[in-house]
C-alpha positions, 0 to 999 in steps of 0.5 A: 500500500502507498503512502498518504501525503500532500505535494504542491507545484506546477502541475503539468496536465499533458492531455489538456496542454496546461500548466497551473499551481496545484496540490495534490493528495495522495491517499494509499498510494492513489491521487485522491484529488488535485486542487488549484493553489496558487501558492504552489512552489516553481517545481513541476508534477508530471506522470513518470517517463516510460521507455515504450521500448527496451530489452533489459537484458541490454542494461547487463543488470537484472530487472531490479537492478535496472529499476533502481538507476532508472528511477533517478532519471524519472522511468517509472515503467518499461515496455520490456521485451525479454527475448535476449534471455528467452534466445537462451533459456526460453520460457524460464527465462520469460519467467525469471525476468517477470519474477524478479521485476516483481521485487522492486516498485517500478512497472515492468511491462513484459511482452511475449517473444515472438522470435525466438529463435530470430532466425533459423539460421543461427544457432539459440539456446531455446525456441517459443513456439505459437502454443508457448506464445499463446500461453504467455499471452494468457498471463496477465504479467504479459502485455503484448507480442513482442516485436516480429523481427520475421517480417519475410514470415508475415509477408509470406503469411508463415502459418507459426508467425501468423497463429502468434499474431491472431492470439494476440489480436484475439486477446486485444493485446497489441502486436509490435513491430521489427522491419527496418527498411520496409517500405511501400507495398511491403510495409503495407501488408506488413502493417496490415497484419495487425503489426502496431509499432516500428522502432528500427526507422532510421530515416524520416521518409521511412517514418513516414511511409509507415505512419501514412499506414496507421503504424506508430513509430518509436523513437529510438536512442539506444548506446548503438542504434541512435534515430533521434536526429533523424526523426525528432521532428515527428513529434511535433508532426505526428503527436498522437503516434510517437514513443520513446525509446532506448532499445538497448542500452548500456549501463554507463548510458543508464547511470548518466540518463533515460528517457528524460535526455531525450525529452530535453534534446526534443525541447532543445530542438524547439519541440513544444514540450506537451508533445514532447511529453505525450510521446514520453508519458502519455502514448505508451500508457495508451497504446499498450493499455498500461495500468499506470494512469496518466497522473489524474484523480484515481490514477496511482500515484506514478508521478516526478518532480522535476525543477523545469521543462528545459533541462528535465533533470529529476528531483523526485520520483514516485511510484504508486505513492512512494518515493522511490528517488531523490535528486539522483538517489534511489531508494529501491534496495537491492535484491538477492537473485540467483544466476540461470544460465545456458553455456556448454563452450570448450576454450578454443585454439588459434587454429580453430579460427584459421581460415583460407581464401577458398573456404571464404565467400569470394568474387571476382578476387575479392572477399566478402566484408561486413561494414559496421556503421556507428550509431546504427545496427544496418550494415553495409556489405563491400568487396575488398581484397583480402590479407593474405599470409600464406594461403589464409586470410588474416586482419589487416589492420591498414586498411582496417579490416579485421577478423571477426568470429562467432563460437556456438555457446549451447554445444560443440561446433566449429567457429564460424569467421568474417571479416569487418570495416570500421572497428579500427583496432591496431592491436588487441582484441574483445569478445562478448556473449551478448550478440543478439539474438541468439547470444553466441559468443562474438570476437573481433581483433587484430591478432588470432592469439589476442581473438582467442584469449579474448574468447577463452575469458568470456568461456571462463566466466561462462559468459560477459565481456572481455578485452585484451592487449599485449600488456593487459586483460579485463573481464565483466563476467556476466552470470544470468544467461551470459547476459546480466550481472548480479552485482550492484548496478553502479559496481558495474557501470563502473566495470563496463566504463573501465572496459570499454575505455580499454576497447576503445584504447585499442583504437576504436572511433566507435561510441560502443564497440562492445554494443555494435558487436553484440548486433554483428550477428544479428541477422535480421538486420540488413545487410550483412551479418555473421551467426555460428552458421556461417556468414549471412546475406541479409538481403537474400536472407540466406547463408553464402 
């Protein structure tokens, strides 16, 4: 049960577009009433920031862990998709994310993942099937279907794509959205299918040819995938269909900000701040029916407190009338949660990760490369003379190309290599269990020995993140499913700074090496990706 207590200042009615001095009272944890008084002091009330789009998983931290850096920020709740964790430990894992966000006051809305696998291509540690899908829509922790990455399956009315929509159609939960690229007649029959929402957009006049069919479009700002600037203007354009989101980001990110970064970017952009709000507090609650209220008589009380509408920095959070943080503190404890995991790995050799110019796709003499883009998790696909020693192909690190493997985590199988623009190592080399979707363990580097050791350190740990140079090694062991740690939440951003600036030492110019590799292997995403099967067309959905 909540609190009951009084609390005055500029109350911020976001449906009517006004602002005036009001006290509001709160009894039980419920807004009891909201009185004009002109007294009231210069600090504004608003309903909570809610993320319309986030894999938790992403954050390294356990649900109540998440919880406790997001309620400094003013998130009072997030649209969760669990996929990361349900790729390696299916449907416990749905449950074990649903049981420990239960621990803390924060809302956590969790979807049922409709992709799991992502692909048949790659190699996860579970599969959801529609009569699983139908029995996580049944529970009422669960508010919605997941996004449906397999936009060729909707196109092609794939029989198991189609049952998980129409169960989530029959109950009246809504059906989200995964089609980066998808334009014109594609995208029509896509949205036609009864799929709601798209956060991959990276381009307004994508934005716009789906909304121009009914589709709502979140903005998405995570640590890799960063849409923000191309799409800001469209919520002054297009209030009523815009949400904030993050997608994926990492715990340093979430140490310095959330949802309330973008609004005083939007602001600063001259956005009215009432838009920018509905797209922030308001749309989500409405769109996927959220029992959070939107801070009127009768609502929970879910509610900030914020110094003013420009900088958005957050004085106070609430939530269902307890006030969970203060000036950049939270209140939420930490909670004792055991590690599930999936990971039969054997370390690895140099010669494992050897591989010659007639094992790898070619033309014309030149080898197939994948070209990373910072800030975004499409891919290009180039054509460059390989590297050569003896016959097999290595990293070179002039023209800044270099190898990159995938080492099936779930059971014994040779590794798979690529190779990659733009990560900009001169030496060293890191290594990840987080590689969406099916979270294999993922390398790059300059040298087959510093590849390995980077690997064989992510194995030890049976699972997380690691970085090695000729003089040192790190490692962010990552416990839960090789993609969370059960440490306090400020122990490790301080951990993941440390080791990104170490990857980053190695010669990066990436924002996030660590994050844009986790989406190397992410093949659902155009236009060239690697999986423990072996190096993926993304534009002929196919392996080479």
């Amino acid at each position: 049960m909540g609190n009951s207590f009084s609390i005055s200042g500029q109350y911020v009615d976001i449906l009517k577009k006004h602002i005036y001095p009001a006290t509001i009272t709160v009894k039980n944890g419920i807004i009891e009433s909201i009185e004009s008084n002109v007294n009231a002091p210069m600090q504004y009330l608003l309903p909570g920031f809610i993320d319309a789009h986030v894999h938790i998983e992403s954050s390294m931290l356990i649900p109540s862990s998440f919880a406790r850096l997001a309620v400094t920020h003013g998130t009072i709740g997030t649209i969760s998709d669990p996929h990361e964790i349900a790729n390696v430990c299916g449907m416990e894992g749905v449950q074990y994310m649903i049981d420990n966000g239960k621990k803390v006051p924060f809302h956590f809305f969790f979807g049922a993942p409709s992709c799991v696998p992502a692909t048949v291509f790659e190699t996860a540690g579970a599969a959801i099937n529609s009569d699983q899908v139908s029995t996580l829509l049944a529970n009422p922790d669960i508010y919605y279907l997941s996004e449906m990455m397999n936009f060729p399956g909707v196109l092609c009315k794939d029989e198991e794509v189609m049952k998980k929509i129409a169960t989530a159609h029959k109950i009246g939960k809504p059906v989200d959205g995964h089609a980066p690229g998808l334009r014109g007649e594609d995208a029509k029959k896509y949205i036609e299918a009864g799929i709601s929402t798209d956060h991959e957009c990276f381009t307004i006049e994508e934005a716009l040819d789906k909304l121009e069919h009914g589709m709502k479009i979140l903005i998405r700002e995570g640590s890799a995938a960063k849409n923000f600037e191309a799409l800001y203007e469209l919520i002054e354009d297009h209030p009523s269909m815009i949400m904030l989101c993050s997608d994926d980001k990492h715990p340093d990110s979430l140490v310095e900000g959330h949802i309330n970064s973008l609004c005083a970017r939007a602001v600063a952009k001259g956005i009215d701040p009432m838009l920018v709000l509905r797209a922030a507090c308001i749309n989500p609650v409405d769109h996927y029916k959220l029992p959070t209220g939107k801070m009127q008589v009768g609502d929970a009380a879910n509610f900030i407190v914020l110094d003013n509408l420009v900088s958005f920095k957050v004085n106070q959070t609430y939530i269902k009338g307890n006030l969970v943080a203060e000036n950049g503190k939270s209140f939420i404890e930490a909670v004792n949660e055991k590690a599930i995991n999936k990971f039969d790995a054997a370390s690895i050799q140099e010669k494992n990760i050897q591989i010659s110019l007639d094992e790898y796709p070619q033309q014309e003499g030149k080898m197939a490369v994948i070209e990373a883009i910072d800030g975004q998790l499409i891919t290009n696909k180039l054509w460059l003379s390989p590297k050569l020693e003896g016959d097999k192909i290595i990293s070179n690190t002039e023209s800044d190309v270099l190898k990159m493997v995938v080492y099936n985590r779930y059971y014994a199988a040779a590794p798979k290599i690529a190779f990659i623009k733009n990560f900009g190592f001169k030496n060293g080399a890191i290594a990840s269990t987080v590689a969406h979707d099916s979270h294999n363990i993922i390398a790059v580097g300059v040298s087959d020995a510093d590849i390995v050791k980077a690997i064989n350190l992510v194995i030890k740990e049976q699972g997380g993140i690691s970085c090695v140079n000729s003089n040192e090694t790190k490692v962010l062991g990552l416990p839960v499913a090789g993609l969370m740690s059960l440490e306090d939440p400020y122990k490790v951003a301080a951990d993941y700074t440390a080791i990104d600036l170490m990857a980053k030492s190695l010669g990066s110019g990436l924002g996030s090496p660590f994050m844009t590799l986790s989406f190397m292997a992410l093949l659902v995403i155009p236009h060239l990706k690697l999986s423990d099967k072996g190096l993926f067309d993304g534009d002929g959905f196919k392996l080479f």
